[in-house]
Structure formats: structure tokens, C-alpha cells
VEXVEX-101311 format. One record per residue: residue in one letter; x, y, z of N, C-alpha, C in turn. Coordinates in steps of 0.1 Angstrom, whole numbers, plus 2048, in hexadecimal, padded with zeros to 3 digits. Atoms other than C-alpha are relative to their C-alpha. Layout:
AXYZXYZXYZ
...
END
This chain:
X8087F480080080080080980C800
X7F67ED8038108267F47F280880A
X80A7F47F97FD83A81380A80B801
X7F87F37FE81785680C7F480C801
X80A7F57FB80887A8107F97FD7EE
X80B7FF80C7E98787F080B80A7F8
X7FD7F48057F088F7D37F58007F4
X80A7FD80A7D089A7C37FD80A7FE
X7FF7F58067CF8B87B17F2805804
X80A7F97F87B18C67C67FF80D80E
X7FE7F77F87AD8DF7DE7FE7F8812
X8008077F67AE8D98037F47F9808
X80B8027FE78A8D38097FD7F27F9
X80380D80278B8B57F47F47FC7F9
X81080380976D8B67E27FE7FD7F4
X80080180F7778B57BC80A7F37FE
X7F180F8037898967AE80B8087F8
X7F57F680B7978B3791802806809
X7F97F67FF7A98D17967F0809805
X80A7F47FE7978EB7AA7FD8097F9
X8037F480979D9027917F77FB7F5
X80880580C78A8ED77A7F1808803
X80F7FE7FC7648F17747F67F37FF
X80780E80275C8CC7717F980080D
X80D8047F773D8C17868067F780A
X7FD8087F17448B27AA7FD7F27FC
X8088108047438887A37F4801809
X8088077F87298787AC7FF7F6809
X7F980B7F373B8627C6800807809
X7FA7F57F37448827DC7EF805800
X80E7F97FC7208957D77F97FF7F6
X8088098057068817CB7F480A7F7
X80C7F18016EA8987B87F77FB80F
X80F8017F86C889D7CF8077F780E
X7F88097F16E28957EE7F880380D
X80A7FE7F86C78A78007F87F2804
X80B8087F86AF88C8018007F6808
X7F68087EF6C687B8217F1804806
X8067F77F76AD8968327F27FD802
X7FA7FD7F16A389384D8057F37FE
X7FB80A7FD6BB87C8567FB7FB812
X8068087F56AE86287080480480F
X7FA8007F36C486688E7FC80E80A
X7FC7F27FB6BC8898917EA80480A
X80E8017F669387E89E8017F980E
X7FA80B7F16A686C8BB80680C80A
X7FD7F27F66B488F8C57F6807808
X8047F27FC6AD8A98DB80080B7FC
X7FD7F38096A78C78C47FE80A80D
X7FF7F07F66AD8E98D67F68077F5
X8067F98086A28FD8BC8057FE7EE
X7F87FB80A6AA90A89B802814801
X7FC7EC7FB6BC92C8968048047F4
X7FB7FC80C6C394387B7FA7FD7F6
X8048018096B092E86580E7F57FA
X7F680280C6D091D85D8077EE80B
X7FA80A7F86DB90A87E7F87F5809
X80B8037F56C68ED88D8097FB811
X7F98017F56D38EA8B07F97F380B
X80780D7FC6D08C38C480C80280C
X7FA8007F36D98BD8E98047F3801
X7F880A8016F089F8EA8037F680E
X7FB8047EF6F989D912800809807
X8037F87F36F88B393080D80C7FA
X7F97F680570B8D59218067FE7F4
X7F980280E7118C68FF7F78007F6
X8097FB80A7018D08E28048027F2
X7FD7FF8117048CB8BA7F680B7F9
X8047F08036FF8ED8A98017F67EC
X80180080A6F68DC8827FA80A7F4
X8027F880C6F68ED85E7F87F87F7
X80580680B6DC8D684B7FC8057F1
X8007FA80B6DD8EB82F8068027F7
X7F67FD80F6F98EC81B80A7F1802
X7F880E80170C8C780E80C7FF80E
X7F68037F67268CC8297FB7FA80C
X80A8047F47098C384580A80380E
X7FB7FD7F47258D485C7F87FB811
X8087FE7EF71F8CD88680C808807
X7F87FD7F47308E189E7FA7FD80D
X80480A7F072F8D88C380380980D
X7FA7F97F572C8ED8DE7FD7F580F
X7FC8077F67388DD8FE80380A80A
X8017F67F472F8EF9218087FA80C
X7FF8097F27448E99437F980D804
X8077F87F573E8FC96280580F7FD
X7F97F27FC75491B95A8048077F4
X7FC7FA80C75991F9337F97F47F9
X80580D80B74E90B91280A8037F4
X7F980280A75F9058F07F37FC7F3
X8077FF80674E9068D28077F17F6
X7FB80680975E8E58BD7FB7FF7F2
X8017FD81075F8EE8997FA80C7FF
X8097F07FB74F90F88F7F68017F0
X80680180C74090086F80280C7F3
X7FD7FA80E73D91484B7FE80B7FE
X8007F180273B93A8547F28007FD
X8097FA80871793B8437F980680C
X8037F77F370594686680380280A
X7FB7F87F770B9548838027F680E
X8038097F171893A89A80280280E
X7FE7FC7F272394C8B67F4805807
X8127F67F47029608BB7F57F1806
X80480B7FF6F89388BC7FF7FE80F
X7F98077F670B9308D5800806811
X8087F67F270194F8EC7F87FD804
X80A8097FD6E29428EC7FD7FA80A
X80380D7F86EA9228F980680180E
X7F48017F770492F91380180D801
X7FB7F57FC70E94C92880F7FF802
X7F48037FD73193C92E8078087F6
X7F57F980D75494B91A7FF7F17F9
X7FB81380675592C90080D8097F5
X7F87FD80877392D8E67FC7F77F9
X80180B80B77591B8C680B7F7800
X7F68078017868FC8C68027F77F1
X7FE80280E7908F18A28067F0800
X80180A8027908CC89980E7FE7F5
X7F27FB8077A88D587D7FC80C7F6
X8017EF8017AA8EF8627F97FE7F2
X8087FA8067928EC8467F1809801
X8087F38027799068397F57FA80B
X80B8067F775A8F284B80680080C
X7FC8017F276B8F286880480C80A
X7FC7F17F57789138737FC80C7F6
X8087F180476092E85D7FC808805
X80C7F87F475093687C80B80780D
X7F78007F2771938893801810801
X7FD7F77FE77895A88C7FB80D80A
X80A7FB7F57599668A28057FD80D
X8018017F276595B8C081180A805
X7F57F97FD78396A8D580F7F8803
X7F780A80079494B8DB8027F87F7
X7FF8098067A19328C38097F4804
X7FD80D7F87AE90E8CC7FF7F97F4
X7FD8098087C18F98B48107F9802
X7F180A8037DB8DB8AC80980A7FF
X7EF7F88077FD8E88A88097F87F5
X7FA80780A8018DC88A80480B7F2
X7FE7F78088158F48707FA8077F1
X8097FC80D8058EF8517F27FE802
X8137FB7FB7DD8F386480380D801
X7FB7F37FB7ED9128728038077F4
X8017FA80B7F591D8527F68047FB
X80C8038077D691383E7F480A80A
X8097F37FB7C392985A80280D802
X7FC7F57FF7D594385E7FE80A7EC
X8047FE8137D29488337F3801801
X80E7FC8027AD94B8377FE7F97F5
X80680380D79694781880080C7F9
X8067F380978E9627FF7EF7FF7FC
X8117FE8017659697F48057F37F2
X80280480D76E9567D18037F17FF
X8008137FC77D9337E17F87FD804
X80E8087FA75B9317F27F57FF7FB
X80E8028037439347DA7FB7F97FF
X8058118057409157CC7FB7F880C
X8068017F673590A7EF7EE805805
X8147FB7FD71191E7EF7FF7FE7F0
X80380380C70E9147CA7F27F4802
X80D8038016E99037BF8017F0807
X7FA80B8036FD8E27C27FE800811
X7FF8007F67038E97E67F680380A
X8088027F26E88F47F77F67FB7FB
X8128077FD6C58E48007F680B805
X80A7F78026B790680A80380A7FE
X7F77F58026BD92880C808804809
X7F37F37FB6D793D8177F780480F
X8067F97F76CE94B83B7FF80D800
X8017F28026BF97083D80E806807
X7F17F87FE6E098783D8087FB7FF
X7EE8057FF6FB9738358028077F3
X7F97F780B70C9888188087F57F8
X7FA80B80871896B7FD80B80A7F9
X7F77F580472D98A7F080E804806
X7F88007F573F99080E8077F7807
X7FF80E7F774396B81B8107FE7FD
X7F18018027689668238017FA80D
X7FC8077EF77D95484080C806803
X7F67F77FE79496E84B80B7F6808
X7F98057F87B496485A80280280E
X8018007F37B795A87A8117F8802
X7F780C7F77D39488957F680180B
X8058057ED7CB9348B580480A808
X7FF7FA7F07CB9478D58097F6808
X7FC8067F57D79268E28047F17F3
X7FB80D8067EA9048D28007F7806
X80680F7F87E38DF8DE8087FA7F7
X7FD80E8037F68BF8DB7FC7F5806
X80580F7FA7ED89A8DF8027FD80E
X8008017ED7E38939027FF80C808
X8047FB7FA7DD8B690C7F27FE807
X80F7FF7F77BB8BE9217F980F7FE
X8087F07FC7A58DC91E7F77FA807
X80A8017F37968E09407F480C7FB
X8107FA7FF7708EF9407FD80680A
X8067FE7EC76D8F09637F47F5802
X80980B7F675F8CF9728017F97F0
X80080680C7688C494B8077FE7F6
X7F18018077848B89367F97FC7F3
X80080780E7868B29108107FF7FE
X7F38008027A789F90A7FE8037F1
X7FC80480E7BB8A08E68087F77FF
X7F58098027C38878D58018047F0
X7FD8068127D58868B08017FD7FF
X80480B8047C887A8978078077F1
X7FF7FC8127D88868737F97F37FE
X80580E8097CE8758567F580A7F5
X80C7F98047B088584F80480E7F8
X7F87F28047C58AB84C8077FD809
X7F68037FA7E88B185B802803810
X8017F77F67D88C587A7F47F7805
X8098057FC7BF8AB8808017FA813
X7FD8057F67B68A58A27EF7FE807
X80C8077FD7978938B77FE805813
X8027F87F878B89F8DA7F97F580A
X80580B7FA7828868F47FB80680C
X80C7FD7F676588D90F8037F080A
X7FF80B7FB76C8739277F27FD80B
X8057FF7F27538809427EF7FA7FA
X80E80880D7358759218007F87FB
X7FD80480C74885F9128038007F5
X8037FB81174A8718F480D8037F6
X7F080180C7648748D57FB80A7F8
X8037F78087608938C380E7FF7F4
X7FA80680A76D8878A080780E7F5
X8017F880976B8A588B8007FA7F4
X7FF80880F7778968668067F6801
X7FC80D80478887786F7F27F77FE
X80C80B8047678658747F180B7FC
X80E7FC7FD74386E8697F57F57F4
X80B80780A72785B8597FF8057F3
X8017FD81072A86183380C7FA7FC
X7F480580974885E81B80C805805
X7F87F47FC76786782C80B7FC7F6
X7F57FE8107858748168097FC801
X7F38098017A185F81580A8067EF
X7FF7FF80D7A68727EE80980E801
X7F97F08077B18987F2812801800
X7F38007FD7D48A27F380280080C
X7FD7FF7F37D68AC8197FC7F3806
X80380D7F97CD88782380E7FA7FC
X7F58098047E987082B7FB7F680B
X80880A7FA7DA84F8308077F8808
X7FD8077FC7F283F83D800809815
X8057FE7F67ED85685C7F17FB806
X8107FF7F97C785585D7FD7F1802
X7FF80C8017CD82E85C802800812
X7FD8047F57DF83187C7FC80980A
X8067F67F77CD84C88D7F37FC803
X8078087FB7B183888C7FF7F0806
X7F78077F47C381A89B7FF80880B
X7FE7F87EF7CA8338B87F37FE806
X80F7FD7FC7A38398BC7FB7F3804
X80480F7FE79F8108B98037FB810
X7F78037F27B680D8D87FA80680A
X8087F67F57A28278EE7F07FE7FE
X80C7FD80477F81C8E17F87F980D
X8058047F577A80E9077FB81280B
X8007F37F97778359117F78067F8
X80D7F580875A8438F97F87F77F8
X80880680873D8378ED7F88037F5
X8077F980B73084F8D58078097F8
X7F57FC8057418628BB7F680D7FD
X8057F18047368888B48088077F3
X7FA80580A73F8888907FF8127FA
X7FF7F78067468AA8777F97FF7F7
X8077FE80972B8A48607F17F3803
X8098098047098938577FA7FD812
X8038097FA70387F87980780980D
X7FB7FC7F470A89089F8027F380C
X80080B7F370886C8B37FE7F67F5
X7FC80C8067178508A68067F4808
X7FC8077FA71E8308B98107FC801
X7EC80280274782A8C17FE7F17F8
X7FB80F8057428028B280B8067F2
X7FC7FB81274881688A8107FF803
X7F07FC80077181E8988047F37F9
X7F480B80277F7FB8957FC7FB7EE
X8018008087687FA8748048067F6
X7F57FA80477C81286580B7F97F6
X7F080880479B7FF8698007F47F9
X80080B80978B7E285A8018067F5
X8007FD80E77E7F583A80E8037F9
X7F780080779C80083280C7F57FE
X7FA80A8027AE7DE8387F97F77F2
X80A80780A7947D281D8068087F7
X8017F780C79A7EE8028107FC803
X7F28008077C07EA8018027F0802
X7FD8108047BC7C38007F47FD7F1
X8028018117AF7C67DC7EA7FE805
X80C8037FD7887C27EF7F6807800
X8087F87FD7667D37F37FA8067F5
X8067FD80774C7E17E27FF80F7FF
X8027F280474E8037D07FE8077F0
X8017FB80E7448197B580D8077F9
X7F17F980576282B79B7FA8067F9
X8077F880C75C84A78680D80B804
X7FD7F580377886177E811801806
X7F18027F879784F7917FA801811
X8087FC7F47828517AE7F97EF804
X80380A7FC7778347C77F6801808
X80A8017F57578337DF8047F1801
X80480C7F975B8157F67F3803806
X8117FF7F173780F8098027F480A
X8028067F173A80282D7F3802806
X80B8027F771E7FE84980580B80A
X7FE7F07FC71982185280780A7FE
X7F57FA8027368338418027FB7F3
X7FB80180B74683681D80C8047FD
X7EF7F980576D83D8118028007F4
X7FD7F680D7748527F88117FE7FD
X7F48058067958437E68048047F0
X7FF7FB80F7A884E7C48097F17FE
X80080A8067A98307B080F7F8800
X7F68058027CD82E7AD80D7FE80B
X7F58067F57D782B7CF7FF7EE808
X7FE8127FC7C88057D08007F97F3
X7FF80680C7CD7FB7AC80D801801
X7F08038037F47F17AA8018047F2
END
């Protein structure tokens, strides 16, 4: 198996099998047409809805001060996660900029929360720049990649017809939509703690996924806040910033600890997912690089389908 770092001529987001600069149409492995009609996805009548807000975010109560802030509207089905202790909160992830997550998050909370960033794509820290704190990996090239921002013109294609399921929330300015550069307030390595007060979320890294990737462990819930290593859908194993041979063994790591959480709080689609999927994982991909498994191909492009989860592979890293 070649799990050197990918090299596919796409942008960091990973969405296109071509060249970003291209104008070829998104496969239909990565985003299906009428990807909407998931909706409502099942899991989400078993929640506790809070509300909705904005018009943009529906908000579900998870555990005692824990709460998934979802974007059902646009292909990315972002979640961010706000997590309460006794004396501060943290917002994990800050989802896609389109509304206003912080005014969200006042709402739910009078505490100071900061944003804690899972790693450094656009879905994941559009919203960070609203807060006063930020909280991320110290990983050089995340640190870069956020500190670079976005421009209005890298993001359009994002609110394009393709991408959303409804509209736009009242005032967001599609004109104006940018992800200004930011740095952390604060840098974390493997096995730190952010204390809450009466509430810890360890780190653990996890590359693989991106090179800043990192996973958030709630011990006091059980809980594994995944961001993009795991989530119910297709995960990317294809763009250039994946190096599988990490996300191989970063999820190994998660296999070894899966006696300490039972639910995984995932960065897309699905907010509560059972821990059994980890060690499933490690099978699928023991299958796909033993010549096995059932998948579609269109374009150099691989969908494996597993039981609950799909991997998104470029053809020519399991064809010899």
C-alpha cells in the first residue's frame, strides 16, 4: 500500500476529483444530485431539539451542557458543538460562516465559551472569528491555512444551486462572505486538557484526515468529538491534505481507547453515533487495500459502501 501524503490536484476542501480551477461538475460519488432528500435524517427525531435559529441553525441537546448547533441546509450539513462546564464553554467547530453562530450560542449560554477548532478547514472555522478566543492543534501547516483566510470568490461555489437545500438566511451578504484571517489565542498538543470547570475535554491526535487534525474526548459523557475523522457519510480519504497512512493509524489510536466513549459527535450529517463504527473503520480500509469491497468508479474516483459510512478513494491508490 503507497499511503504517502495524496496528490490530487484539488483544493483543500476536497470536493472536486478535477482541478479546482476547473468548472467540471462535482462527481457523483462525492455529491449525489437531490442529496437533500437524506432529509430529515432519522436520528435527529430521537433528539432533543432546542430550537431553531436564524432560520439556518437547528439546535439538539445531546447531554447535560452539551448541545449540537446544525446547518441542515447547505451539502456540508456542518454541526458544531457547544460544550458547557461550570465556569466557561467552548464552541467545537464554528461551522460555515453563513449565520450568526455566536449570537447562537449566547442564547444558549451566559458563560465566556471560545472556539475550539477540530482542524482547519473552511466548514470548520468560518464562524471562529466571532469569538475572542480561539483553540487549536499546533500543527504548522493548520496554522497557516487559517491564518490565510478565504477570499468572497473561493467561497462561492459553496452557496451555489448545487449546494443548498434552501435559502440563504435573512442578512447574510453572499457578496461579502469571506473567512478573514485569524491565529489561536491558545495551541494544544496530544494529551493536553481543557478544563471547563467541573469539566475536562482531553486532546487527542488524530491526523489523517488534515495535518491539524485533532479529536476531543469528554470522559465525564463518554463522548468523542470526531470533527472529520469520523462521520456518517463518505469520508475523504481522496484530497491532497489526507495522508492515509496517518488517518489509518489515528484511527487505530481511537480503536485502543474505545473502552472510554461511547458515542461519537461527528462534523457532519449525524450528531450521535454509536463508538462500535471505530474498529469498523479499520476494517474497511483493511478490505479496500486487500483488492476487496463493493464500490462505484467514475472519473478515477472510488466510493467504498460500509454499514453506516462510505470512503471516498482515488482509484489509483488501490489498483497496482
Amino acid at each position: 500500500m503507497n499511503g504517502k501524503s495524496l496528490c490530487l490536484a484539488c483544493c483543500l476542501a476536497g470536493i472536486l476529483v478535477s482541478s479546482c480551477a476547473s468548472k467540471q461538475k462535482t462527481s457523483q460519488l462525492v455529491q449525489p444530485a437531490k442529496w437533500w432528500e437524506v432529509h430529515p435524517r432519522p436520528v435527529y427525531a430521537s433528539l432533543e431539539k432546542v430550537g431553531t435559529f436564524q432560520a439556518w441553525f437547528d439546535v439538539y441537546k445531546l447531554a447535560e451542557g452539551t448541545f449540537a448547533i446544525y446547518e441542515p441546509n447547505q451539502f456540508e450539513e456542518a454541526i458544531s458543538y457547544l460544550v458547557v462546564g461550570r465556569e466557561r464553554g467552548v464552541i467545537i467547530d464554528t461551522g460555515t460562516g453563513i449565520g450568526d453562530l455566536k449570537q447562537v450560542v449566547s442564547q444558549l449560554t451566559d458563560l465566556p465559551v471560545s472556539a475550539l477548532l477540530t482542524h482547519e478547514h473552511y466548514d470548520h472555522v468560518a464562524g471562529a472569528y466571532r469569538f475572542d478566543k480561539i483553540i487549536m492543534y499546533d500543527d504548522k501547516d493548520a496554522l497557516q491555512l487559517l491564518k490565510a483566510g478565504r477570499d468572497n470568490a473561493s467561497l462561492q461555489r459553496y452557496i451555489t444551486k448545487d449546494y443548498m437545500w434552501k435559502p440563504l438566511p435573512e442578512g447574510f451578504d453572499a457578496a461579502s462572505w469571506t473567512i478573514p484571517s485569524m491565529e489561536p489565542t491558545t495551541l494544544v498538543h496530544d494529551g493536553d486538557v481543557i478544563d471547563l470547570g467541573g469539566r475536562t475535554l482531553e486532546v487527542i491526535y488524530t491526523p489523517g484526515h488534515s495535518p491539524g487534525s485533532m479529536c476531543l474526548l469528554d470522559r465525564t459523557h463518554r463522548l468523542l468529538f470526531t470533527g472529520d475523522h469520523f462521520f456518517p457519510g463518505p469520508l475523504y480519504a481522496h484530497p491532497a491534505d489526507v495522508n492515509i497512512d496517518d488517518y489509518i493509524a489515528s484511527n487505530q489510536k481511537l480503536c485502543e481507547r474505545i473502552d472510554e466513549y461511547d458515542y461519537l459527535c461527528s462534523g457532519h450529517n449525524d450528531p450521535w453515533v454509536k463508538s462500535e463504527v471505530i474498529p469498523r473503520v479499520s476494517e474497511a480500509f483493511e478490505t479496500i487495500f486487500a483488492g476487496k469491497g463493493d464500490y462505484s468508479e467514475e472519473g478515477g474516483l472510488r466510493r467504498y459502501y460500509f454499514e453506516g459510512f462510505d470512503i471516498l478513494i482515488r482509484t489509483e491508490m488501490v489498483v497496482p
